[in-house]
C-alpha positions as CSV (number, residue, x, y, z in Angstrom):
1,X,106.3,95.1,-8.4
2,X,104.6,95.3,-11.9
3,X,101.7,93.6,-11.8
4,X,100.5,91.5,-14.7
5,X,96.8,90.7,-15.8
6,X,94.8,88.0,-18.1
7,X,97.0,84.3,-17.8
8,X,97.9,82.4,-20.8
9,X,96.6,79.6,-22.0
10,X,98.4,76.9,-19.9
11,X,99.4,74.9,-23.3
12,X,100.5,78.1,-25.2
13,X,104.4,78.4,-25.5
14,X,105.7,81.7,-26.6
15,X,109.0,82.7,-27.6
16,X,110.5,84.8,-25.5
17,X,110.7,88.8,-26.4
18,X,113.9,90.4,-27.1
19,X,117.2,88.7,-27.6
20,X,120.6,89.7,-26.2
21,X,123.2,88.5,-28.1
22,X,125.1,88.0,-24.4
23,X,123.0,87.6,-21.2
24,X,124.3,87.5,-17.6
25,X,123.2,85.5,-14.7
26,X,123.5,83.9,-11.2
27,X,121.7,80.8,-9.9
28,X,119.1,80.9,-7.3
29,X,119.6,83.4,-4.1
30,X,119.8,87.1,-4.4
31,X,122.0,87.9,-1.2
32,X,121.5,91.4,-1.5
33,X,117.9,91.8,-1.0
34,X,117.6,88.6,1.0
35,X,115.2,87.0,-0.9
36,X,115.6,83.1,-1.7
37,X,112.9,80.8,-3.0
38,X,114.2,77.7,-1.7
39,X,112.7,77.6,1.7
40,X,111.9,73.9,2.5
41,X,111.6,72.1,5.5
42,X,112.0,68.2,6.4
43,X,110.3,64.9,5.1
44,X,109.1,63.9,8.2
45,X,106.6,67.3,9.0
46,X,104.8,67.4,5.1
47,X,101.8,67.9,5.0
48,X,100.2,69.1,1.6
49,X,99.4,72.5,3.7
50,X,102.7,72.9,4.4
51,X,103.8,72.1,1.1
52,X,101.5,74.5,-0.4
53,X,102.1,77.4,2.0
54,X,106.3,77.2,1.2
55,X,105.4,76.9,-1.9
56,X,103.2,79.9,-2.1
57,X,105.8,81.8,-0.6
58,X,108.9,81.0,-2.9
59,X,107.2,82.1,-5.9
60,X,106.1,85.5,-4.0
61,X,110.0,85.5,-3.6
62,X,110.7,84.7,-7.0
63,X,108.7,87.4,-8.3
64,X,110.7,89.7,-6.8
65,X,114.0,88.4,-7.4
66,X,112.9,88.5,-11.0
67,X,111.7,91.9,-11.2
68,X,115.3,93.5,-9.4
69,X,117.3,91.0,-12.1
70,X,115.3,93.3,-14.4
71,X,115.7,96.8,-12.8
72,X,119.5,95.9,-13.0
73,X,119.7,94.8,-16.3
74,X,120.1,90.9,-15.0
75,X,118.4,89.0,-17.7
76,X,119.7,85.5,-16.9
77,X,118.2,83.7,-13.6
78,X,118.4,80.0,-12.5
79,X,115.2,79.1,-10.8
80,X,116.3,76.9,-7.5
81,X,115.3,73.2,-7.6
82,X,113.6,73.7,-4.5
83,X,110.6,75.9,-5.5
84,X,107.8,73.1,-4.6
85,X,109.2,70.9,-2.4
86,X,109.2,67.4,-2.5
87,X,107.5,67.6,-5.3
88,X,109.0,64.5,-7.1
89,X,108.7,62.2,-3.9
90,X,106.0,59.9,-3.6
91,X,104.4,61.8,0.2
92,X,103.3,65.6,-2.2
93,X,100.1,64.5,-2.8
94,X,99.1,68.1,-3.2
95,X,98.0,69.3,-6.8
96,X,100.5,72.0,-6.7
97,X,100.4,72.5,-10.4
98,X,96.5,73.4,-10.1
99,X,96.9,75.4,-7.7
100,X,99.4,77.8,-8.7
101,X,98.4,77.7,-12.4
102,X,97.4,81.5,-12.5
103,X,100.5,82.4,-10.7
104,X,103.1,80.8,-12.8
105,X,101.1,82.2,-15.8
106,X,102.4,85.8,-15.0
107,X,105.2,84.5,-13.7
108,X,105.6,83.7,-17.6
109,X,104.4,87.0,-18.5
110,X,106.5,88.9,-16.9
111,X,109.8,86.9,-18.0
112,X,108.9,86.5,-21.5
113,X,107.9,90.4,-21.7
114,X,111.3,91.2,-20.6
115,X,113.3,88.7,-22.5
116,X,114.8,86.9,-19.4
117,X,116.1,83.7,-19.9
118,X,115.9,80.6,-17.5
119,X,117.5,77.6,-16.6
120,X,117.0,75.1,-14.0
121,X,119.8,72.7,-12.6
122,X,119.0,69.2,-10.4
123,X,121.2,68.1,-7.8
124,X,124.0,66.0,-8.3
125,X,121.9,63.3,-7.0
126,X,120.3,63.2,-10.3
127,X,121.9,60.4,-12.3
128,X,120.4,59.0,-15.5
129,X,123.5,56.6,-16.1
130,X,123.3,54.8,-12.9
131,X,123.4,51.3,-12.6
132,X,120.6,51.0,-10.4
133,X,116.7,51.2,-11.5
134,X,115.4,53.0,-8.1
135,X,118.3,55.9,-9.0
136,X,117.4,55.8,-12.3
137,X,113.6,56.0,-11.8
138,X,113.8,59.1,-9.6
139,X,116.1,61.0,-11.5
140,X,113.3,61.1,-14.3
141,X,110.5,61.9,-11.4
142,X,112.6,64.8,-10.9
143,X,113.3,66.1,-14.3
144,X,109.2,65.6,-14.9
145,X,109.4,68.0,-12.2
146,X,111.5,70.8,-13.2
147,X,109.8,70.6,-17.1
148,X,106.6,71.1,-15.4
149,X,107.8,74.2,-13.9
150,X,109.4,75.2,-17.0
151,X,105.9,74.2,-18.8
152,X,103.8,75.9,-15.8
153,X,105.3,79.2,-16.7
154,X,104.7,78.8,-20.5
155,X,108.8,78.6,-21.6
156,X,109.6,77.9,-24.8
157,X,112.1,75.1,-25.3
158,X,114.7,77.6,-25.2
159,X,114.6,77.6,-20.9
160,X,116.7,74.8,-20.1
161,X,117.5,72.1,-17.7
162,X,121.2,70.9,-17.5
163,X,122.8,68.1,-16.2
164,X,125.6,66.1,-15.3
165,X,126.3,62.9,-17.4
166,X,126.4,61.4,-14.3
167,X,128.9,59.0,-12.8
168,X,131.9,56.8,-14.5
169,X,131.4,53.7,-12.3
170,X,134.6,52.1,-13.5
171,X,133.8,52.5,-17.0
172,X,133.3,55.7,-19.2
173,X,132.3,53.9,-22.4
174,X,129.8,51.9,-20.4
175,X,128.4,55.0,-18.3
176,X,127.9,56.8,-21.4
177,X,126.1,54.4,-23.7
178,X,123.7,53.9,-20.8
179,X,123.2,57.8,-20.2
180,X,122.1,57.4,-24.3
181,X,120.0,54.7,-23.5
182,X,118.0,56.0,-20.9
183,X,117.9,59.3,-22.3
184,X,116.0,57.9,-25.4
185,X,113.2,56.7,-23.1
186,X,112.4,60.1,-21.8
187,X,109.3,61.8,-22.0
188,X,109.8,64.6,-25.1
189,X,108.4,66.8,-22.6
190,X,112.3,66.4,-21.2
191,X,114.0,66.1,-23.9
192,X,113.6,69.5,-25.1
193,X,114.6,70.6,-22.1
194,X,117.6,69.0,-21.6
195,X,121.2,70.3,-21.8
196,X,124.1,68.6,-20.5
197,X,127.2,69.9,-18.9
198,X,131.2,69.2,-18.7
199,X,132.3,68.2,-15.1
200,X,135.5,69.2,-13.1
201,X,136.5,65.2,-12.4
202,X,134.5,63.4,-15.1
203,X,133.2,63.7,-18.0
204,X,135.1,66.3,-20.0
205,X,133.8,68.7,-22.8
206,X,134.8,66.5,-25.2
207,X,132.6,63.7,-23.4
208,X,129.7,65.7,-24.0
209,X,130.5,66.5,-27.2
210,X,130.6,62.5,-28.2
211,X,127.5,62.5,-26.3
212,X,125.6,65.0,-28.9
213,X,127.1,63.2,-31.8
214,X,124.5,60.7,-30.9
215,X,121.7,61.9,-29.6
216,X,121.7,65.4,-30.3
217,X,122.0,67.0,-26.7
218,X,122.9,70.7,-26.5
219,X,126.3,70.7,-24.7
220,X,126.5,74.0,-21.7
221,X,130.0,74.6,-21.3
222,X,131.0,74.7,-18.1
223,X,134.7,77.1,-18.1
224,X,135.7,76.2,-14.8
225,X,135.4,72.6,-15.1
226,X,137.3,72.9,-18.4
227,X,140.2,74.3,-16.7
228,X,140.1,71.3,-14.0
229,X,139.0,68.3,-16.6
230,X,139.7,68.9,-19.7
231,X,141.3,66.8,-23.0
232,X,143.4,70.0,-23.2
233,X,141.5,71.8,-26.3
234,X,141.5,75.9,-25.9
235,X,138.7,77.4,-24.4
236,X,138.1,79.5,-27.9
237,X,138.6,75.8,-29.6
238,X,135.6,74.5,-27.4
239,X,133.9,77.6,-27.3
240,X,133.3,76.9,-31.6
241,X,132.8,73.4,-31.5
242,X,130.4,73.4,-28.4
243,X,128.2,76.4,-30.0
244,X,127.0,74.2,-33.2
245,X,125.1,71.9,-30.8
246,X,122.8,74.5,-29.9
247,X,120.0,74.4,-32.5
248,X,117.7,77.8,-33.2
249,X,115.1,75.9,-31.3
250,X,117.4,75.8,-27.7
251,X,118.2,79.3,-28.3
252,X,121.7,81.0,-27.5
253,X,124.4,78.8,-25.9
254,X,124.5,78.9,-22.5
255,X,128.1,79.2,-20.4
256,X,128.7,78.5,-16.9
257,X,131.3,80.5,-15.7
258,X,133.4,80.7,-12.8
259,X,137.3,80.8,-11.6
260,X,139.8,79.4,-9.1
261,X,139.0,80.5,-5.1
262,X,143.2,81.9,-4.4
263,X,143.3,80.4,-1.0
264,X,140.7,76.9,-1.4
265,X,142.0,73.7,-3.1
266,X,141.8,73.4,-7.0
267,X,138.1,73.5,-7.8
268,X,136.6,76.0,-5.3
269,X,134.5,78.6,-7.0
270,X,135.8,82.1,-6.3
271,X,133.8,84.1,-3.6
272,X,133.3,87.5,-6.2
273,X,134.4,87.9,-9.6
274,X,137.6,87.7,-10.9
275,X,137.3,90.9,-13.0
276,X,140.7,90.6,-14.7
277,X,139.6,86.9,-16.2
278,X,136.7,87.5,-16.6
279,X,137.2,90.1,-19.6
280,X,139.9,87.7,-21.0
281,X,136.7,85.5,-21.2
282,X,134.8,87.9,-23.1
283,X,137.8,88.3,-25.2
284,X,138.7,85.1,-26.2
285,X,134.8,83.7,-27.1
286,X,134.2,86.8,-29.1
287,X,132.4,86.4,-31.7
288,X,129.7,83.8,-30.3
289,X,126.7,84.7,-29.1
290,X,126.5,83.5,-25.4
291,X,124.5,83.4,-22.3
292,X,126.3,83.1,-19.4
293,X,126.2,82.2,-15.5
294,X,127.9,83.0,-12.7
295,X,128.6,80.5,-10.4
296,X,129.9,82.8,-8.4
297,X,129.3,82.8,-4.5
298,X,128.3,86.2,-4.1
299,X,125.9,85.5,-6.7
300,X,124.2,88.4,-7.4
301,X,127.0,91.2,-6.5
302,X,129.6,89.5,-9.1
303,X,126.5,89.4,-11.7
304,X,126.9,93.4,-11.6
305,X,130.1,93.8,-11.7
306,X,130.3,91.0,-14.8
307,X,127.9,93.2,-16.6
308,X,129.6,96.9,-15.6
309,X,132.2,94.9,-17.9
310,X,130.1,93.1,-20.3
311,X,128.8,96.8,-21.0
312,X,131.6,97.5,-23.6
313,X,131.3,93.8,-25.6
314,X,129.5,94.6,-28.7
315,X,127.3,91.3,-28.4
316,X,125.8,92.8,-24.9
317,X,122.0,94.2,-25.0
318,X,121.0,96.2,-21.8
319,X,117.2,95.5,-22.1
């Protein structure tokens, strides 16, 4: 494990070094090594030295996670929601962000040194557009959450957080002037942060798209979910339209990708990469610049194999 000395300043933001033209990436768990920094454990036994002892231990995780996504030329990592937990609900009292200052500062280091990108993504519990205040209120506890992690580790605005428009409640016109609403009352320290994402039942790509026409959002585009929901545009179509809400600012587009499960109803997530799509991707979105995900369940494994492949795309950088 490389070690890194001196922190940051906690209110310096540095771009990130490098630049890969096309990144790969998985969310959350390496299977492989075994290493997850999610650990939690239930509401009813916190105590803030519980809290900070999980805590302590999913970034230890994290750090390595991050340094074998590096060894193996993985420079695109979604940090789990989970990393403090509870830390939106009323009960953490425990000044988590003090306490692990130092650490998330080389945390920083180390992923801005080797050009890593991050993201974050809330549960689907999140929901800015619902119609209730309670819901509403802590959805935006827990995105001041996961920008104070992004902050904590000294990201520029180009680590993002993406989200769901939320529900339709009867009404997509309705639900979507109230995600605007509400998303012009957040703190900036969100907004910069925020990306939002095409749904498999929902909100389509075009949705978002509407969405950033007035207020600006970056749009992530989801592939999967454009093959289950979709106002029947071509994925190259979307591909050029979605890229031109990504300012220099948010950096490179981010693209979640996944494909069909053969044997699981419409909408599963394959187990491994299908290797055969998967270069058809590559093919088809040439010549935007890209970082993409894997929402693949084998995490990890598929990330390798996606960039044995990605190896011969002119836009990929092995760093």
């Amino acid at each position: 494990m490389r070690e890194w000395s001196g922190p940051l300043s906690p209110r310096t933001f540095i771009q990130p070094a490098g630049g890969s033209a096309l990144r790969i990436g998985y969310p959350c768990i390496n299977r492989g090594i075994g290493c997850s920094a999610n650990r939690t454990f239930r509401l009813a036994s916190y105590s803030d030295e519980r809290l900070l002892a999980t805590a302590r231990g999913n970034l230890a995780y994290l750090e390595k996670i991050l340094a074998w996504n590096v060894q193996h030329g993985i420079l695109f990592f979604r940090i789990t929601s989970d990393l403090i937990p509870f830390a939106s609900h009323p009960v953490c009292t425990a000044g988590w962000q003090e306490e692990f200052r130092d650490e998330f500062a080389r945390l920083g280091e180390f992923i801005r040194s080797n050009g890593i990108r991050i993201s974050m993504h809330p549960d689907q519990f999140i929901v800015l557009n619902a119609p209730d205040p309670d819901v509403v209120a802590r959805s935006i506890a827990e995105l001041t959450y996961h920008a104070a992690v992004l902050d904590l580790l000294l990201l520029d605005g180009t680590a993002k957080i993406q989200l769901h428009v939320g529900g339709m409640y009867g009404d997509r016109e309705g639900s979507i002037a109230r995600f605007v609403q509400v998303y012009d009352t957040l703190d900036p320290a969100i907004r910069r942060r925020l990306v939002i994402e095409n749904d498999d039942r929902r909100f389509t790509a075009a949705d978002c798209l509407a969405i950033h026409g007035e207020i600006k959002i970056p749009v992530i585009f989801d592939v999967f979910h454009h093959a289950c929901n979709s106002s029947g545009e071509g994925v190259p179509e979307m591909i050029q339209r979605i890229t031109g809400t990504w300012k220099r600012a948010d950096g490179t587009m981010m693209v979640d990708y996944s494909s069909q499960h053969p044997e699981k109803r419409a909408g599963s997530h394959a187990d491994h990469i299908d290797t055969k799509d998967f270069s058809q991707f590559l093919a088809i979105s040439k010549p935007v610049d890209m970082d993409i995900m894997l929402e693949i369940k084998d995490k990890e494994a598929s990330a390798l194999a996606a960039i044995a492949i990605a190896k011969a795309d002119s836009r990929f950088v092995l760093q």
